[in-house]
N, C-alpha and C positions, 0 to 999 in steps of 0.2 A: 586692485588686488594686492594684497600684501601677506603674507605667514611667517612663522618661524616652526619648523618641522624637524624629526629625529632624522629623516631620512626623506627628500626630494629622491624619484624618478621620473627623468628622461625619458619619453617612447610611450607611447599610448596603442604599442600591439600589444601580442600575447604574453609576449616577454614581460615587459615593464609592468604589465597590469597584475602578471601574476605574481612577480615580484614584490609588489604592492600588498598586494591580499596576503603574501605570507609575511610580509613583516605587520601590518595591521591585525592580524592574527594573532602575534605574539603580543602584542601591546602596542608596537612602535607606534606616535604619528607621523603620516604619512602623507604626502601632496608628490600628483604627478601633472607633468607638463605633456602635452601633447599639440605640437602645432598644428594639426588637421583633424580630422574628424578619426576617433578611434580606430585603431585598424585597417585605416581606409588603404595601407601603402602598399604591405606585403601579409600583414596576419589576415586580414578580414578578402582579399584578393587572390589569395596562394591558389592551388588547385587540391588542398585537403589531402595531400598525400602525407602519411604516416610512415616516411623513410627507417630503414634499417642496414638493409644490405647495404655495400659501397658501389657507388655508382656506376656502369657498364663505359661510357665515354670516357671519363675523368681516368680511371684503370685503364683500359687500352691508350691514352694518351700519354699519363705520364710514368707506368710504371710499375709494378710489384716493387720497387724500391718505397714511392711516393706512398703506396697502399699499406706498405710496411707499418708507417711512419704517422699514417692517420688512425691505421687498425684500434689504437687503446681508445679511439673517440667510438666506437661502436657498442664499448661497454657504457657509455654514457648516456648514448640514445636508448640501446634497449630499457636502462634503469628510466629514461622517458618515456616510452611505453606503456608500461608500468603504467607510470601515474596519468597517463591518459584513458585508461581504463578505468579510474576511478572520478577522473573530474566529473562526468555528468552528474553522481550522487552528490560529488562535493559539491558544486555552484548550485543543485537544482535542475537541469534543467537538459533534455534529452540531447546532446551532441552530434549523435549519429557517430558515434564510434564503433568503428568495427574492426578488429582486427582479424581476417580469415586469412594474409596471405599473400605474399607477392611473389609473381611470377616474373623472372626474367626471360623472356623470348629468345632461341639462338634457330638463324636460320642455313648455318653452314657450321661444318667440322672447326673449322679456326674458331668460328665464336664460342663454339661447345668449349676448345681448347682454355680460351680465356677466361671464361665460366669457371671452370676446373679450379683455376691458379685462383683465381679471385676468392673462390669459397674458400681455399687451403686456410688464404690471409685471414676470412673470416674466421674461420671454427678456432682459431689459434687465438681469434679472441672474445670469445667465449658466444659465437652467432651462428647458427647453425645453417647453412643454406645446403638444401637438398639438390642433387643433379641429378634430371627429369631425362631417360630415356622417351627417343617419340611416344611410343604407347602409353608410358605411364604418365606425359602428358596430355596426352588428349582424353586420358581418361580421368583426367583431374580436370582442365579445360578443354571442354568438347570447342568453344564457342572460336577457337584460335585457328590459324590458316593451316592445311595442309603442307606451309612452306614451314612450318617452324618443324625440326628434324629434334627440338628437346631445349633443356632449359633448366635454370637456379630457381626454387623455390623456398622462401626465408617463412615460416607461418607465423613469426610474429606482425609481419609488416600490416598494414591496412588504409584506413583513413577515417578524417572526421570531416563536420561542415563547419569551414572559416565562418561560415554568415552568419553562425547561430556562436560557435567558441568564444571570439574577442566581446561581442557583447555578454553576454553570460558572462565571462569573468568580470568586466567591467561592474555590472551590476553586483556583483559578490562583493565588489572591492569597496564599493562604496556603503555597501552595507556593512560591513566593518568597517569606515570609518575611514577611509580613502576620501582625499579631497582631491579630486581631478578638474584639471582648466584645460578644457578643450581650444583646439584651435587659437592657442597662446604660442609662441615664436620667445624661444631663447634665444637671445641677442648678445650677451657679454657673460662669464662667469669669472667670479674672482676668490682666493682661499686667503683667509685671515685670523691668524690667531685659532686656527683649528673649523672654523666657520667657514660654509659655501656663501656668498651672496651671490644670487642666479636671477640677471636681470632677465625679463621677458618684456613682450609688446602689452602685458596688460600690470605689468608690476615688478616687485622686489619677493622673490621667495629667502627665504633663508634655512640651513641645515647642517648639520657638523657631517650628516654623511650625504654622499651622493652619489645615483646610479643613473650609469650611461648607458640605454637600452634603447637607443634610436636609431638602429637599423642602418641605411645606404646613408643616412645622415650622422654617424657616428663619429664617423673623422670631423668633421665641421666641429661639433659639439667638445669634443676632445682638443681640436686647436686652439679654442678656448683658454686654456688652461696649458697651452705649450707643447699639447703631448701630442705627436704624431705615430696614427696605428693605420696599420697598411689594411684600410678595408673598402669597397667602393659598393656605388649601386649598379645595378644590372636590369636595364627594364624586358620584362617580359611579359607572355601573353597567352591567355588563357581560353579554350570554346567547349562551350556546353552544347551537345544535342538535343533534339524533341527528348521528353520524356515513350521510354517503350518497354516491353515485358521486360523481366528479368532476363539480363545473360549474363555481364560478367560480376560475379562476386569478391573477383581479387583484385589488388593494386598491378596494374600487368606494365612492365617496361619492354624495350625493344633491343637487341643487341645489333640491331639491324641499322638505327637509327634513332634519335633523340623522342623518349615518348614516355608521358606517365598517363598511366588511363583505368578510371572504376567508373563504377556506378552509384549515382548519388541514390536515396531515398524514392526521390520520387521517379524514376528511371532513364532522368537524364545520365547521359555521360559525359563525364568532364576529362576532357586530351588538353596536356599538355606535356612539358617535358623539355622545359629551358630553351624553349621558340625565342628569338629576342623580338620586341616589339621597336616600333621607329620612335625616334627622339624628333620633337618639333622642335626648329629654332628657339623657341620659348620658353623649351625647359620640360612641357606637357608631353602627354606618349600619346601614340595612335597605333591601331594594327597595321600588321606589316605584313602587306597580301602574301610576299613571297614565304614567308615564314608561317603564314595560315595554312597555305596550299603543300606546303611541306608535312606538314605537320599532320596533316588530315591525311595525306597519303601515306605517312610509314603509321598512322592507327589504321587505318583500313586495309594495310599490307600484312597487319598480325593479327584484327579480329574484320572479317571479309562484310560483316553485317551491318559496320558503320557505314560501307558505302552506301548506303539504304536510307541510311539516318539523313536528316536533315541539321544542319549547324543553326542555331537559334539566335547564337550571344557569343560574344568574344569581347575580352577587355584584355588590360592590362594591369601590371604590376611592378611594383621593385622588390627588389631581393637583394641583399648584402652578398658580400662575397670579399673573400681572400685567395691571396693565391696558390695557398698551401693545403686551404680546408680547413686549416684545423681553428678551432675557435677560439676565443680570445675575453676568456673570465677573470674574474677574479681583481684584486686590489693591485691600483697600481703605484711599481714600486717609486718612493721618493715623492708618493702625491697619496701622504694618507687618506683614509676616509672616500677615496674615489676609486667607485668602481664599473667593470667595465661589465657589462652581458650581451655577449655578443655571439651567436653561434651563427658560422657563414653557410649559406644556400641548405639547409634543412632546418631551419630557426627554428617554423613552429611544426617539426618533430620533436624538437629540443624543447621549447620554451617549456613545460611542467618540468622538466631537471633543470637547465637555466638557471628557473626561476627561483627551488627551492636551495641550490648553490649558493647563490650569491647573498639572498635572504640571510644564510646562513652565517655566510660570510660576514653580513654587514652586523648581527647580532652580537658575532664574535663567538659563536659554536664551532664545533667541530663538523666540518662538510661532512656529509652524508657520504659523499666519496671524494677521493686524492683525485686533483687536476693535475697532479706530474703525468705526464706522456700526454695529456690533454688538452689545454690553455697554452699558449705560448707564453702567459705570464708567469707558468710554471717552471719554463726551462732553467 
């Protein structure tokens, strides 16, 4: 394998693919690297949650200060939203997007309290989260426990399916003219005279630009080239129910406990909610009973009729992450033509704005929106 391309990406999830497709769109050519199988790590693996709100743990942990300080990234996700509502038309191909709604669960006064302060941060930057007296939530969710006393509800929030998303985009990308090498392994990159050479396990790519869109593997990728960015992986883990009638039609968290939980198409439901899964000596994940049995009891402590359900499947994932949240786009400085896309633990809410960011960027347009208060490369 050998090329010479306008524009090499890194990352073979949603990010980098989408990334891909919009610069092959404009004309660019385009080649991306993927060492495993597309999406196989965090985009094609997530639990299809369509994040908005800020997160109920993360806020009770670090802060209305910390909440302050991520709030501008929330105008970035809605504007990803957005364009999650149109991808099915663009790639072709039904997603199962929905966006109805997410409920945050409180099951005592304090939580109600935190709720409060949380949404203030929100609305302030421009995300509406509604505060749900008991009645007018269970008149919105009949399907939830008599123990929830009320709760945040954001109506852009939703979800889509991983399984069907990264490939659909894939397939787009290459139909514009994407040349993707799966299951290739970058091993050295070097910058000369304006030119990437990006050696892999199956060749020499070559490109004046390049993007870094590889996820818990980003730092690795970035040392490459001397630059160290504070981003790590985080395995976690995901269980799907029998499929059964319809109940819940919204994205439902817990303020009670760690939980994201809808209902897919065919009526399984999928709980998860940043469970971490166990590291094998060897680098591979496995489930991690104690974090299954957790997990399944604060879903069936906020809607009472999973305890009914039977768990079917459980896997794993990796998910990027920072310690700040806040994500980390854009060119970086002193290393032209290199850039980074990297949005921590909400990626692929992110990745349609991500993607057309950086795209952006790498043309040499004007972003569609300002990364100050956004990107750390902004600061």
């Amino acid at each position: 394998m050998a090329g010479v391309f306008d524009v090499v990406v890194i990352g073979g999830g949603i990010t980098g693919l989408l990334t891909a497709l919009n610069l092959a769109e404009e004309g660019a050519s385009v080649g991306l690297v993927e060492a495993g199988e597309l999406g196989a790590q965090a985009s094609g693996a997530n639990a299809g949650s369509l994040h908005l709100q800020i997160q109920y743990p993360e806020f009770a942990l670090y802060g209305e200060d910390w909440a302050r300080a991520y709030g501008p990234c929330l105008g970035f996700l809605k504007q990803s939203l957005g364009l999650w509502r149109e991808l099915s038309q663009r790639v072709g191909e039904d997603l199962d997007v929905k966006l109805r709604g997410g409920i945050m669960v409180a099951q005592t006064d304090a939580q109600m309290g935190v709720l409060e302060r949380k949404a203030d941060i929100e609305r302030a930057n421009g995300v509406e989260t509604v505060l749900l007296d008991k009645t007018q939530l269970r008149e919105l969710a009949p399907y939830l426990s008599d123990k929830a006393i009320g709760g945040g509800f954001c109506a852009m929030e939703g979800k889509a399916n991983p399984l069907r998303a990264t490939p659909a985009v894939a397939l787009a990308a290459e139909k514009s003219g994407v040349t993707i090498h799966r299951k290739t392994v970058v091993t050295a990159i070097s910058q000369d005279n304006g030119r990437f050479d990006i050696q892999t396990s199956a060749g020499t790519l070559q490109a004046a630009r390049l993007v870094n869109a590889a996820g818990a593997r980003a730092g690795e990728i970035a040392a490459m080239l001397g630059i160290t960015i504070e981003i790590d992986g985080f395995p976690l883990q995901v269980t799907v129910t029998e499929p059964v009638a319809p109940l819940v039609p919204h994205l439902v968290y817990s303020a009670a406990g760690k939980l994201s939980l809808k209902q897919a198409a065919n009526g399984s439901c999928i709980i998860g909610g940043g469970w971490p899964a166990a590291l094998r000596p060897d680098g591979s994940l496995a489930i991690d009973p104690s974090s299954l049995t957790g997990n399944m009891g604060v879903a069936a402590g906020v809607v009472p009729q999973l305890g009914q359900m039977r768990a079917v499947r459980s896997w794993t994932a990796w998910v990027n992450g920072t310690p700040d949240w806040r994500p980390i786009l854009g060119e970086v400085p002193n290393m032209p033509g290199f850039y980074l896309a990297l949005f921590p633990w909400v990626g692929f809410s992110a990745a349609p704005m991500t993607a057309q960011t950086i795209a952006e960027l790498v043309l040499g347009q004007t972003p569609s929106t300002s990364l100050m208060g956004i990107s750390v490369l902004a600061d």
